[in-house]
C-alpha positions as CSV (number, residue, x, y, z in Angstrom):
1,X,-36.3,-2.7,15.3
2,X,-36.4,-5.1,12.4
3,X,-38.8,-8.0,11.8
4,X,-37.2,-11.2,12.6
5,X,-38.0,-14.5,10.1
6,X,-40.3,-16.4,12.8
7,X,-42.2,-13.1,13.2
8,X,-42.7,-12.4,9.3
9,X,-44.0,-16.0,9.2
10,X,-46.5,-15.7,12.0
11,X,-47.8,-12.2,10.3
12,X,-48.0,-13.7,7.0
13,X,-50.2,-16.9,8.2
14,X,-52.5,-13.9,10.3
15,X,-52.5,-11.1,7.9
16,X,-55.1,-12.7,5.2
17,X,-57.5,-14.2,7.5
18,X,-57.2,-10.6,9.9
19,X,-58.2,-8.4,6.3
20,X,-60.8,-11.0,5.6
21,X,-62.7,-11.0,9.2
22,X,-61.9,-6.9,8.8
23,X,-63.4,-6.2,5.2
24,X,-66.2,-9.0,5.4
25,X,-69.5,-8.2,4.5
26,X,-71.5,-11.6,5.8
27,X,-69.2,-14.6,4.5
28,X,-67.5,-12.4,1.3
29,X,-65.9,-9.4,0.8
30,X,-67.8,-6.8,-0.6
31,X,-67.8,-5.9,-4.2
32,X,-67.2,-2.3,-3.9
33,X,-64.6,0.4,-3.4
34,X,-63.1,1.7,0.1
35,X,-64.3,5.0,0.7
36,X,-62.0,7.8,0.1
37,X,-60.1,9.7,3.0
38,X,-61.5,12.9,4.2
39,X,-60.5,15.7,2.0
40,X,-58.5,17.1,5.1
41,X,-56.7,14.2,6.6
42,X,-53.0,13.1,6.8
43,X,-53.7,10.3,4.9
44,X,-55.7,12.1,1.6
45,X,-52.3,14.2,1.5
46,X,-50.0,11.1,1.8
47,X,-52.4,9.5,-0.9
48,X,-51.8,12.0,-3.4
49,X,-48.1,12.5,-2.6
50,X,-47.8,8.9,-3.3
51,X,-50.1,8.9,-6.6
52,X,-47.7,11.8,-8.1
53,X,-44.7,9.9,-7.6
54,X,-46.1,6.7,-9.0
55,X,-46.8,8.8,-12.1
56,X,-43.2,10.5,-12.4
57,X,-41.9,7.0,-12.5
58,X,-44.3,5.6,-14.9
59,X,-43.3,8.6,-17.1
60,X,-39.7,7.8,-16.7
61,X,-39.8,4.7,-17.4
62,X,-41.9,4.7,-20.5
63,X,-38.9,7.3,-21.8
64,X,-36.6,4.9,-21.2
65,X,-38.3,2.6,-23.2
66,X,-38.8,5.0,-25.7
67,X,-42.8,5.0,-25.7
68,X,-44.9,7.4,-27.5
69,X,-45.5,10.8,-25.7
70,X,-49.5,9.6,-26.2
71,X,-49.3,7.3,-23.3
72,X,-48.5,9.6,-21.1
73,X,-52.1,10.4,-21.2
74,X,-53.1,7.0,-20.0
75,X,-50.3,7.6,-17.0
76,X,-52.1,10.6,-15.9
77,X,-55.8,8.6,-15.9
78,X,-53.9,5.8,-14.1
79,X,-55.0,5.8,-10.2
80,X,-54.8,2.7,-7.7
81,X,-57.3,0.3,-6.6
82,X,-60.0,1.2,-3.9
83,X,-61.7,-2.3,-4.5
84,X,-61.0,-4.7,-1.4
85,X,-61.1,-7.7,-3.3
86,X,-58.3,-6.6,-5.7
87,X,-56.1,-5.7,-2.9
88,X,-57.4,-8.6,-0.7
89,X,-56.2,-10.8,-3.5
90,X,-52.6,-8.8,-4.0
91,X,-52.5,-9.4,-0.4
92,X,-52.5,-13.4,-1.1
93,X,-50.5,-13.2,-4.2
94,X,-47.4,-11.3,-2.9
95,X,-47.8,-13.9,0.1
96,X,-47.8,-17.1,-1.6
97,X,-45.1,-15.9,-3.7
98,X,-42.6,-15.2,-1.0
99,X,-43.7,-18.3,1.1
100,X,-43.1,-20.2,-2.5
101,X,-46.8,-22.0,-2.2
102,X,-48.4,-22.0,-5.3
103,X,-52.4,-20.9,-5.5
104,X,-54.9,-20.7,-8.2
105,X,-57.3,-17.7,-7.9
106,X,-60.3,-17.7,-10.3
């Protein structure tokens, strides 16, 4: 079923502090990537379906705004974050922005 609004609130106080105890390396995340999937797992092939999509839009989108065929290059080099403490923070950001409290990250 769907998520009701008193449920989405509970997970959004949880979720942050549940990563953090998860990722933590003593009292900080660690400054490295997350390993990669195994070359044969569900998840490596549902990585890489997702990554080629990601780039067919980018590409679409930079026609539509009528940007030079040489950054489609930079498309093709463009991969997501492995790093925990850039999606750690993404975590918080897309958080406090739908709960409307305002956060300074340095």
């Amino acid at each position: 079923g769907k998520v009701k609004a008193d449920e989405w609130r509970n997970t959004v106080l949880v979720y942050p502090v549940a990563l953090f105890e998860a990722w933590r390396i003593g009292e900080s995340l660690p400054d490295e990537d997350a390993p990669l999937p195994k070359a044969r797992s569900k998840v490596k092939a549902k990585e890489a379906h997702t990554a080629e999509l990601f780039k067919k839009r980018r590409k679409k989108h930079a026609a539509r705004q009528e940007i030079p065929e040489t950054y489609f290059g930079a498309i093709e080099d463009t991969g997501a974050s492995r790093s925990y403490a850039d999606h750690y923070l993404n975590v918080l950001s897309s958080i406090f922005k739908v709960t409307g409290v305002r956060i300074r990250i340095m």
